[in-house]
N, C-alpha and C positions, 0 to 999 in steps of 0.2 A: 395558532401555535400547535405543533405536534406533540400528543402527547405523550412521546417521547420523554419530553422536557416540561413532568407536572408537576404544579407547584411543590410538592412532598417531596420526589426525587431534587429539586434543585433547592430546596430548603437543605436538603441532608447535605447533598456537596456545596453549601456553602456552610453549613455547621463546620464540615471536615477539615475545608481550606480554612478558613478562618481561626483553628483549631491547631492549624500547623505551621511550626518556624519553617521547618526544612523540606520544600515538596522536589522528587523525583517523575521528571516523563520520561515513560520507556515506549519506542515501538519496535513494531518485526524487523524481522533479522532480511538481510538485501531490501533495503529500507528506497519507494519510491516517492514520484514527488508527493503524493498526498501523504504520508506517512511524517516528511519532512517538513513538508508543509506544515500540518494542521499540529505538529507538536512545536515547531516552532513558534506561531501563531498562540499558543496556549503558554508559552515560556515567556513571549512577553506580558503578553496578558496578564499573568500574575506575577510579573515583576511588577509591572505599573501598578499590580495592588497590593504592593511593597513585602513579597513574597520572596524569601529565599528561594532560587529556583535550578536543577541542574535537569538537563535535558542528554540522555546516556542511547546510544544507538547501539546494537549487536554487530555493528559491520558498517564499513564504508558506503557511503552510496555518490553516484555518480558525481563526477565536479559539472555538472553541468544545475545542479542544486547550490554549489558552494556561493554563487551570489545573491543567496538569504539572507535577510537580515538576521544574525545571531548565530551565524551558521559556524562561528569561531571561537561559540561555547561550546559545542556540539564533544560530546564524551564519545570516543568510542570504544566499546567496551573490548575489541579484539586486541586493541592496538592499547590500551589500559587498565588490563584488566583490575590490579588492584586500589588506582584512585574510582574506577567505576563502584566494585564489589563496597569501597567504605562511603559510597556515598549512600547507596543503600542501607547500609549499616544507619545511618545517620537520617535517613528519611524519617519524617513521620509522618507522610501519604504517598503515593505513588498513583500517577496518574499510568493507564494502557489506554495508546491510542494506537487506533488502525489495525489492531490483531483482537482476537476474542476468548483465545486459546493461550497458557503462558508458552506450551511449545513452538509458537510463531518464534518466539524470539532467540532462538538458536541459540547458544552457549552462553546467555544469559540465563535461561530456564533454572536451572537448579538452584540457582542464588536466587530470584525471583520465589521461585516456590517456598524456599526453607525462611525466609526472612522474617515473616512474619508479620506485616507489616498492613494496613489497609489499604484497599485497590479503588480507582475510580475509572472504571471503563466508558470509553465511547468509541463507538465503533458502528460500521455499516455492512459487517460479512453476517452471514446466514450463524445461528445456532452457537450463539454464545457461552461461555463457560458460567462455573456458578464458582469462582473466587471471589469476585469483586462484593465490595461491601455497595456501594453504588454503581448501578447499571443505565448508559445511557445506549441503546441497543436501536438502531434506527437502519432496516435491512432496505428500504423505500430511497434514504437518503443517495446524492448522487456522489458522494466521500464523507469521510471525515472532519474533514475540513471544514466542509458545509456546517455540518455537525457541531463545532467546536463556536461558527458565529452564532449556531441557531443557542447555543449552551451561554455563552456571553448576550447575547440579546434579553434569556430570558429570566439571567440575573439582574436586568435594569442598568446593565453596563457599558452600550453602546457606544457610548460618549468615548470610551478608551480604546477607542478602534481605532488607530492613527496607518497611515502608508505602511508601516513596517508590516505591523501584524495585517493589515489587508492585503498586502503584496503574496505574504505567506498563508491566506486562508484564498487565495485567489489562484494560486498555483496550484495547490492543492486539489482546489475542485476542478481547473481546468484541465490536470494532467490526468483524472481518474474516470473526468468524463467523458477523454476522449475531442479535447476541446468543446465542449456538448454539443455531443453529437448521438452520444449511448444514451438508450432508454431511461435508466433514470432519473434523468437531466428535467426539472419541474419548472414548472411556472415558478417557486420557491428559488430555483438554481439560481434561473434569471435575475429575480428580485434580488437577492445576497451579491451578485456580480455588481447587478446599477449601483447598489450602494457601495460598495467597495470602492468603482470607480468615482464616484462621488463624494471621498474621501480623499482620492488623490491617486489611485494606485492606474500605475500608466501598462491597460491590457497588453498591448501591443510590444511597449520591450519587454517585457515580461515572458511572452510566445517567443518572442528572438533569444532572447537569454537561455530558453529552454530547448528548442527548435531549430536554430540554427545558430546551432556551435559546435555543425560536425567537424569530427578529424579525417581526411581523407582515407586512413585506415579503418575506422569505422562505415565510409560510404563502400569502400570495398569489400568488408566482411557484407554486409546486406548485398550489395550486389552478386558476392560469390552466394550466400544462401538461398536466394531466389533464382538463380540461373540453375544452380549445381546439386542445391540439397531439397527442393522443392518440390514433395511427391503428394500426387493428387490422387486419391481415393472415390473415384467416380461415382463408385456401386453404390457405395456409402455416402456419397454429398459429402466427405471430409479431406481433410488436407495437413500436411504435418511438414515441419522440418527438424531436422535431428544435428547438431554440432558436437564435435567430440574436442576435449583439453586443444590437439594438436592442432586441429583447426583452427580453432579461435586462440591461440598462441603465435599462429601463423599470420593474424594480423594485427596482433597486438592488443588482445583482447584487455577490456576496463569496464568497469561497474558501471552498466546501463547501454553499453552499445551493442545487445540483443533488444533493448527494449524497445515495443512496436513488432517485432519481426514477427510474433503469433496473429496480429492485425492484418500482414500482408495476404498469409494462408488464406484466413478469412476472407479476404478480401475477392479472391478469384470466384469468378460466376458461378454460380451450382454451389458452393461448398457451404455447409449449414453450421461447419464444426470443424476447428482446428487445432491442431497441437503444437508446441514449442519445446524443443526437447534441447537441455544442455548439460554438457558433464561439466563437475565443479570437483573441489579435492573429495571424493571419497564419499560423493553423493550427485545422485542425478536429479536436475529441476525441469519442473514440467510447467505449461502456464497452457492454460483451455480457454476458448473463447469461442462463443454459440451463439447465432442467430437465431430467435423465435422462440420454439418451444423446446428443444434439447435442454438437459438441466444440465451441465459440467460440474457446479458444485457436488452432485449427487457421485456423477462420474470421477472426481477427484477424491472423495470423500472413501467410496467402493474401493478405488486401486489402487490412488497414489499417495495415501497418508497424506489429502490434504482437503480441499473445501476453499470455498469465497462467496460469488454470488449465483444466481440462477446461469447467466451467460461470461462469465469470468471468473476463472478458477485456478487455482496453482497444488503443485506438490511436490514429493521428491522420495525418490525408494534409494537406499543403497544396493546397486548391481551393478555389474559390468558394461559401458558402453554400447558395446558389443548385442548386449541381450533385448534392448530396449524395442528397437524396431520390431521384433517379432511380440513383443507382448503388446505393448500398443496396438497393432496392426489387429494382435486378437480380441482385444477389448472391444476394439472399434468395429468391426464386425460382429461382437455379440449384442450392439448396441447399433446395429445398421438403420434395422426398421424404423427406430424411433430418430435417426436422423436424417431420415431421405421422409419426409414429411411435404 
């Protein structure tokens, strides 16, 4: 067992739970499947340990997650803000999963901070905060998700792992490994998958349900990105593509039909390091993904108010559309050497 998950640490977060009528999960704000995943997975989880439980998100995430199990409790705090803000009020623990930082969770943040309330984190991004009263901090693991069976395992709770919650700790790690395929995908990954399926949870619709259930407007947005907005940085082994509002209004853009698009960059021959660049209301998001040795965490952490893992990293500056290409471009050439490796 990792330890991660040592006896002391999970002695405490079962003192906490046990301790608590009313528990709240929050995660990051543009919430993916592992975010989705592994706090739904943890919703039931402590329902079935007869746990009041409300599970509150910062923002919509894609319907291509909405056939989750429990995925029609799901709070979102844009769209509610004031049954969100009192259920906080009314927590007495709050679980953060998939973020490490409270400013992951966008316009939850200030209610989060001021509330008062004890934190139990689990999480797999680089350099975690110090609010949490219990820290389950595991930067090896290949998501959350993982995380959340390895955290149920090593309460002696296995037995309550039924299809629901394995379907949602199964997407989770699928979607963030990349179908494991990404490096941190362990011998460990494997084993939590056999088991899952071994419980009943069917891999294969699961891929379908997440995978293919494009809209023909989304295959066109990826097609126009790749054909139109697709610039390759030779000099540098890097590669970026940039979408502005109008753009992707143009094909009717929705939560998650960029997602994968910083994978394609990556994808082309030579390129060590890529970028994803999108304007959103009144802030630009960025997502980095590096082969080898380039760190992006470091690089997102440096320029773009953000951070994740050694080779998968996200952020976001407020500026103009307009301005992005040129300071990227400058980044990435002051950081050439170390990605033409």
């Amino acid at each position: 067992m990792n330890d991660t998950f040592n006896k002391k640490a999970v002695e405490e977060c079962r003192n906490l739970v046990d301790g608590a009528n009313n528990i709240v999960i929050t995660t990051h704000r543009s919430p993916d499947g592992d975010a989705v995943g592994s706090s739904l997975a943890l919703f039931h989880f402590l329902k079935k340990s007869g746990k009041m439980v409300e599970l509150i998100v910062p923002d919509p995430y894609p319907d291509f997650y909405h056939w989750l199990p429990g995925h029609e409790n799901v709070v979102v705090y844009i769209e509610n803000k004031e049954k969100a803000e009192a259920l906080i009020d009314e927590a007495d623990l709050i679980f953060s999963l998939d973020y490490n930082v409270l400013s992951r969770t966008g316009a939850m943040q200030q209610k989060l901070e001021s509330c008062g309330k004890k934190f139990i984190l689990i999480d797999h991004h680089q350099q975690p905060g110090e609010y949490p009263t219990v820290l389950f901090s595991d930067t090896s693991a290949s998501s959350t998700a993982e995380m959340v069976y390895e955290l149920i395992e090593s309460m002696g709770a296995k037995e309550l792992i039924d299809t629901a919650i394995g379907a949602c700790i199964y997407t989770g790690i699928m979607t963030d490994s990349g179908s494991f395929r990404f490096p941190n995908v362990s011998q460990k990954t494997h084993r939590i998958a056999a088991e899952l399926i071994g419980v009943g949870v069917d891999h294969s619709q699961i891929h379908q349900l997440v995978y293919d259930n494009n809209l023909v407007q989304r295959l066109q947005l990826v097609g126009y990105a790749l054909s139109e907005k697709l610039v390759v940085v030779d000099s540098c082994k890097a590669a970026y593509i940039i979408l502005s509002r109008e753009e992707l209004a143009r094909f009717n853009f929705q939560p998650g039909d960029t997602e994968g698009l910083v994978n394609y960059a990556l994808s082309v021959k030579g390129v060590n390091m890529a970028a994803f660049v999108r304007e959103g209301n009144n802030i630009v998001k960025f997502s980095f993904r590096s082969k080898g040795k380039f760190d992006v965490n470091a690089f997102a952490r440096k320029y773009f108010n953000g951070g994740g893992h050694t080779n998968a990293a996200g952020g976001a500056l407020e500026l103009p559309i307009g301005e992005v290409e040129k300071i990227l471009l400058d980044h990435i050439h002051t950081h050439c050497d170390e990605m033409d490796y």
